[in-house]
C-alpha positions in Angstrom: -25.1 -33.5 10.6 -21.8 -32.3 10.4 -21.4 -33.1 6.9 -24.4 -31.6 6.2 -23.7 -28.3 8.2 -20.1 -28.2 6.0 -21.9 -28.6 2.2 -24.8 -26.0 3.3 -21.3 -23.7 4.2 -19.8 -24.4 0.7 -23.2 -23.7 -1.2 -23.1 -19.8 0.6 -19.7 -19.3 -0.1 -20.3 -19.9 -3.8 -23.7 -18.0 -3.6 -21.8 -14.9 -2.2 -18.5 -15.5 -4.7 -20.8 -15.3 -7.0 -22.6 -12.5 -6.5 -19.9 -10.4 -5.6 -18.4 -11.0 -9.6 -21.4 -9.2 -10.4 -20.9 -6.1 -8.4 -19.4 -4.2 -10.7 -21.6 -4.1 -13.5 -24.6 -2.2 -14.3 -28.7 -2.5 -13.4 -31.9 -1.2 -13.7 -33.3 0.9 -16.1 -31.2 2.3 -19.2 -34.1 4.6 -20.6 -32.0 7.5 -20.0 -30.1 6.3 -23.1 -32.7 7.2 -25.3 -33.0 10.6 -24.3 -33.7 12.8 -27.3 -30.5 15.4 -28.1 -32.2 18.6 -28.0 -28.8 20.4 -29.5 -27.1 23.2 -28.5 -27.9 25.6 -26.2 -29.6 28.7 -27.1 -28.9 31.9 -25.2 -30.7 35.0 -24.6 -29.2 38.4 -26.1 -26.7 39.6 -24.3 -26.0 36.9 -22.3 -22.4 34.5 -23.0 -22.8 31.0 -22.9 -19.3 29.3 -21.9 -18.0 27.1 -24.6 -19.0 23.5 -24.3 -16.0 21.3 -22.6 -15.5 18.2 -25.0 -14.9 15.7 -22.8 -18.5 15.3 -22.6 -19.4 14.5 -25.6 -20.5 11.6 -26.1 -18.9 9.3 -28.8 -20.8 8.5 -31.7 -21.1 4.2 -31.6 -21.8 2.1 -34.2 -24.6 -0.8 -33.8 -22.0 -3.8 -33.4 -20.0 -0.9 -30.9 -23.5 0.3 -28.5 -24.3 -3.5 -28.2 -21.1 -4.3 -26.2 -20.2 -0.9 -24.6 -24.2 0.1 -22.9 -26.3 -1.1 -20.9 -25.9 -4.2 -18.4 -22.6 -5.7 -19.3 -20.6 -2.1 -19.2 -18.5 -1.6 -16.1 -19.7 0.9 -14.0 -16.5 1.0 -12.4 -15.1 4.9 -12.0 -12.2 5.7 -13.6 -8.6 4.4 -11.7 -7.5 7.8 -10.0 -3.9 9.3 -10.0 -2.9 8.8 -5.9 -0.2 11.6 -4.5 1.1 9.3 -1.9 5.0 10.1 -2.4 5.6 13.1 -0.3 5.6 16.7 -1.9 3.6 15.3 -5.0 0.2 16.7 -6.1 -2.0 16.1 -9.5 -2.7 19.3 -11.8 -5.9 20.3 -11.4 -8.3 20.2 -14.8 -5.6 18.2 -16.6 -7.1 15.2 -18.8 -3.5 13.7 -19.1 -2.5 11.3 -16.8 0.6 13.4 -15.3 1.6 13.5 -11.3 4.0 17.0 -10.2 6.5 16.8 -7.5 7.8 20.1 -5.2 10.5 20.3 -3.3 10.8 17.6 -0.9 12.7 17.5 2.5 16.2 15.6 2.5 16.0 15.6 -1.4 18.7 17.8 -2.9 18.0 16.5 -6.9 14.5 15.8 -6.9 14.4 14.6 -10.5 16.9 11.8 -10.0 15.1 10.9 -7.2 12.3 10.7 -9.6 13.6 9.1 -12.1 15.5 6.2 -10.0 11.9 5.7 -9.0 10.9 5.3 -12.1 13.1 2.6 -13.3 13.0 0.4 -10.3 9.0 0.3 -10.7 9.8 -1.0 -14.8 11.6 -3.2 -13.0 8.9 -4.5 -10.3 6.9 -4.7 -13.5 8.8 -6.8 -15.5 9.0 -4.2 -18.3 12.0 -4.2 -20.3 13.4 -1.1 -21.2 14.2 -0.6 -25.0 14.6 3.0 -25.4 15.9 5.7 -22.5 17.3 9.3 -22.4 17.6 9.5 -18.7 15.6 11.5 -17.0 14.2 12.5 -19.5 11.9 9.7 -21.7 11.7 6.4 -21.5 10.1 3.5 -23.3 9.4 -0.1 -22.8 9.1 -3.3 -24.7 5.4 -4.9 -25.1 4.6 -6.9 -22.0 1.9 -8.7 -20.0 0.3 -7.7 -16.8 -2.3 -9.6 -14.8 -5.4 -7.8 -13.6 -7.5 -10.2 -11.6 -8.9 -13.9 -11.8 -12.3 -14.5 -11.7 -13.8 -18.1 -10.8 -16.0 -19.7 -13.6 -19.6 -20.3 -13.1 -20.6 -23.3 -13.1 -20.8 -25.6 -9.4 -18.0 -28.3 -10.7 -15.8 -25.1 -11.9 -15.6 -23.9 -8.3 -15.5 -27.3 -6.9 -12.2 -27.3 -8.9 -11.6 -23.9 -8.2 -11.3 -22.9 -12.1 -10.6 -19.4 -13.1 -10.4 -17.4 -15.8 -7.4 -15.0 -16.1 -7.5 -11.3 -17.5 -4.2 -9.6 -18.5 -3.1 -6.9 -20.7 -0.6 -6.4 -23.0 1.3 -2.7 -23.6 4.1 -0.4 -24.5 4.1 2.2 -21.6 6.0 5.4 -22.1 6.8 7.7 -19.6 8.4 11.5 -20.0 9.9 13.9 -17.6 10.4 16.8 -17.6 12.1 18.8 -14.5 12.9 22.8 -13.5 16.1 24.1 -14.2 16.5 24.4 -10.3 15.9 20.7 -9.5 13.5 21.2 -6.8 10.0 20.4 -9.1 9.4 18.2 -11.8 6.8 16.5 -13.7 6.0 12.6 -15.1 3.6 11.6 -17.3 2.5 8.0 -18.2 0.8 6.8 -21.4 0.2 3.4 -22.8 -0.3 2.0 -26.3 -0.1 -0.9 -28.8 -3.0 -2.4 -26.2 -4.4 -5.8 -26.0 -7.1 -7.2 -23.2 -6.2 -11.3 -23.1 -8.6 -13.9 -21.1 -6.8 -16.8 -20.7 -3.8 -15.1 -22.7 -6.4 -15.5 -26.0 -7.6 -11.8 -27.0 -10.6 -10.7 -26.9 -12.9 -8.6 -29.4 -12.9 -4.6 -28.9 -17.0 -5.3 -26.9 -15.2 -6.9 -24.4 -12.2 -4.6 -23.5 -12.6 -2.7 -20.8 -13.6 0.8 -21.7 -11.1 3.0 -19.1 -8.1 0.3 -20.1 -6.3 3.0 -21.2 -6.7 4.8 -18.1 -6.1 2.6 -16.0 -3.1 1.4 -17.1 -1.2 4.5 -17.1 -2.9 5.8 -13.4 -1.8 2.5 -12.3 2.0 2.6 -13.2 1.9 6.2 -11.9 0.1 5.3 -8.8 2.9 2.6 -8.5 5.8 4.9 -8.6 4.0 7.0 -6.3 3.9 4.3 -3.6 7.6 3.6 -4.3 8.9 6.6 -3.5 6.4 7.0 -0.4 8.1 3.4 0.9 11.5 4.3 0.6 11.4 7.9 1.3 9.8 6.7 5.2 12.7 4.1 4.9 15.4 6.1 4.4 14.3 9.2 6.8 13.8 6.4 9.6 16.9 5.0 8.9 18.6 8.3 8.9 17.1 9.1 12.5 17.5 5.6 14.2 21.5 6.6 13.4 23.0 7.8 16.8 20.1 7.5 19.4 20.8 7.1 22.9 19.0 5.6 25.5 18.6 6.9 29.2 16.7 5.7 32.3 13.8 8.0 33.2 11.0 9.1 34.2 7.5 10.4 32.8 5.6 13.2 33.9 3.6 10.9 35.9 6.5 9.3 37.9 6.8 5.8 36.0 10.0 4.6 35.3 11.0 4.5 31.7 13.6 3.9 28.7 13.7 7.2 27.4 15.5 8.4 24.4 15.0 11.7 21.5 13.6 10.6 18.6 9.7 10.4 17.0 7.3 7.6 17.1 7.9 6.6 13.9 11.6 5.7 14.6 10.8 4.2 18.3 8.4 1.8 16.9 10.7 0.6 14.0 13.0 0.2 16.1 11.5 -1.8 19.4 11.1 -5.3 17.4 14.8 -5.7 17.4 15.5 -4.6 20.5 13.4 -6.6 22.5 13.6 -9.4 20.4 18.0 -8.9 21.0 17.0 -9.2 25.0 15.3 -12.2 24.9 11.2 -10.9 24.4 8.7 -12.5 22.3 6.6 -10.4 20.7 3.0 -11.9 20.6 1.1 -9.0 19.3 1.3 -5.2 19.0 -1.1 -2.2 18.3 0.4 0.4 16.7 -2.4 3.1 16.9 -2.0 2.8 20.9 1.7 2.3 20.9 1.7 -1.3 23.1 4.2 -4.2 22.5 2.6 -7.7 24.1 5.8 -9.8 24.5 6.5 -12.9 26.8 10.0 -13.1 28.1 11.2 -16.1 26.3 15.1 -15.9 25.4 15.0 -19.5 24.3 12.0 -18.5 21.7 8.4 -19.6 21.9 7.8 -22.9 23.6 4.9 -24.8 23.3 2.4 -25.5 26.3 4.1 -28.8 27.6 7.5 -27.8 26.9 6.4 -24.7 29.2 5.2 -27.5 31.8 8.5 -29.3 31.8 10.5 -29.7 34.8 13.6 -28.9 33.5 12.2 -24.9 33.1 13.6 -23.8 36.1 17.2 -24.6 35.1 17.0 -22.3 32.0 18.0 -18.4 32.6 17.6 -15.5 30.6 20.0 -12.3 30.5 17.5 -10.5 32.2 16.3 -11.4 36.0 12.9 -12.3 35.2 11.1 -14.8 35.5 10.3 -16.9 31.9 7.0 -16.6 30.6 6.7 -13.1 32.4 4.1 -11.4 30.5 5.3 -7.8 30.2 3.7 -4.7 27.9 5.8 -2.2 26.5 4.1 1.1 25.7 5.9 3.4 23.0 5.1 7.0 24.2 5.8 10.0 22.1 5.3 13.3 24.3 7.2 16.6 22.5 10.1 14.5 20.7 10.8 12.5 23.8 10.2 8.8 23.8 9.3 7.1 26.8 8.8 3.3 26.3 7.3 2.0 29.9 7.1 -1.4 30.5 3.8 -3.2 32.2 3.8 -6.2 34.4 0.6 -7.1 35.6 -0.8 -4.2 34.4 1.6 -2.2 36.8 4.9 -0.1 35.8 7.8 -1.6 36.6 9.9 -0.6 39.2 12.8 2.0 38.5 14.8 -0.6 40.7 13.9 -3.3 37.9 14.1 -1.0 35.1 17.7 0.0 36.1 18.8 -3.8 36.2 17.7 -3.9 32.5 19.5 -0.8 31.1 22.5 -2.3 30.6 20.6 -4.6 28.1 18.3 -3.0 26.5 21.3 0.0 25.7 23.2 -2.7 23.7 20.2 -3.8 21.8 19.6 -0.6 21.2 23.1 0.3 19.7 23.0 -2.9 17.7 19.9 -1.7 16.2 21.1 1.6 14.9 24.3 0.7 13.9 22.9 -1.9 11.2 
């Protein structure tokens, strides 16, 4: 039975798999393709008709063209969008380039290098090798591959084998800048060319390309410096705030004894791994959105059920005086730019008697932490 139960498993999971490969292409009815053009359109006298935008046309197709770009096997996939994710960054608005705009952004005193570094560390992520470069300015890269995604042939003794079909591109991307005078605002835009769409690293005919390829190349490299500069601009600010704090015993408005210190929630939470890993905590899970640490105090590390069973556990001691295997929550409170991080045992706050034997502590964790 349980072999049976496991094979009745596998033939779901390739059911489903397969399915979902199909998700993005289209179905139903493509009569609306035969819709008869009825021209332009005609006004009444007096009345302005606003000129017709062009990118709605649609493209003119050859028969060999229509027969691999409508109907069931086109995409129906939206066009990859440019994300602002890096602070003070925003798209144009009714542009048809693929182009992202940065403002002036907190703690950046020369935007455009800041840009630009950007920039050349994602080329770099990518693999891209960098034959032409006027700094800040344009730059150009060599032809290279990218992967896409994998996709599992059909077929029962494919997936048994787990054989899958690769789809990459190969480009030139090209990026320009060009910044204010004032260096608080510039601007990047991406474009690809020389394009090739590769299954198996074999190309394939101009049918089976996808038809946003273009687009989605160059919204993807953009999208990719954006989330660069998002990453370390968090980094650095956090980094520059951990610098200095200082930690005091107190207590919040509700009279429970707490580590309190100035910073934001951002900062306290980056920094609470180390420290109570430094004091001898284990961290066994966290949530983030409520602001809780579940550690057990085990300055030795994690031991196993039996090794917590053994008789020799009483002998060990910790630098703090509790107890090992004392389950204990610390909750990360931000309240005005105050941080009060007050820690549960039992589901009860912990004495200010208790609390005051761990300063010592938790105040040299806490300066090895922001003096790294």
């Amino acid at each position: 039975m349980k072999f049976n139960k496991v094979w009745v498993v596998a033939l779901s999971a390739l059911v489903l798999s397969g399915c979902a490969a199909q998700r993005d292409l289209a179905e139903g009815s493509f009569d609306y393709l035969e819709v008869e053009d009825y021209g332009s359109l005609n006004a009444p006298e007096g009345l302005e008709v606003p000129q017709q935008r062009s990118q709605y046309v649609l493209p003119t197709l050859s028969a060999e063209q229509r027969e691999g770009s409508i109907g069931q096997a086109v995409s129906v996939r939206s066009p990859r969008q440019v994300l602002t994710l890096a602070p003070g960054s925003r798209i144009e608005e009714g542009s048809n380039e693929t182009r992202l705009a940065f403002d002036a952004v907190e703690g950046i005193s020369d935007l455009p290098n800041w840009v630009w570094n950007g920039v050349v560390a994602v080329m770099g992520e990518m693999g891209a090798e960098i034959v032409e470069e006027s700094p800040q300015e344009r730059i150009v890269t060599a032809r290279f591959t990218r992967e896409h995604y994998q996709l599992g042939r059909e077929g029962f003794f494919n997936r048994l084998r787990r054989e899958r079909d690769q789809y990459t591109s190969e480009q030139v991307i090209t990026i320009e800048m060009q910044a204010a005078s004032h260096r608080r605002s510039a601007v990047i835009d991406a474009q690809a060319s020389e394009i090739a769409w590769l299954e198996n690293g074999n190309p394939v005919s101009s049918q089976d390309t996808p038809i946003m390829l273009q687009r989605e190349l160059e919204a993807g490299v953009l999208n990719q410096i954006s989330a660069y500069l998002a990453r370390n601009y968090s980094a650095d600010q956090i980094a520059d705030a951990r610098q200095g704090v200082e930690i005091r015993q107190g207590e919040t408005a509700d009279g429970f004894s707490a580590i309190v210190f100035d910073s934001n929630f951002n900062v306290a939470w980056s920094l609470m791994p180390g420290v109570l890993e430094s004091v001898g905590f284990v961290i066994e899970d966290f949530n983030q959105s409520e602001g809780i640490y579940y550690t057990i105090y085990e300055p030795a590390g994690k031991r196993s059920f039996f090794q917590r069973l053994a008789f020799w556990r009483g002998t060990e001691q910790g630098e703090l005086p509790i107890e090992l295997g004392t389950e204990i929550e610390f909750n990360v409170d931000d309240r005005d730019g105050v941080i009060y991080v007050i820690p549960y045992i039992n589901e009860e706050p912990a004495s200010a008697e208790s609390l005051a034997e761990w300063m010592p502590s938790f105040a040299r964790a806490f300066r090895e932490q922001t003096q790294d």
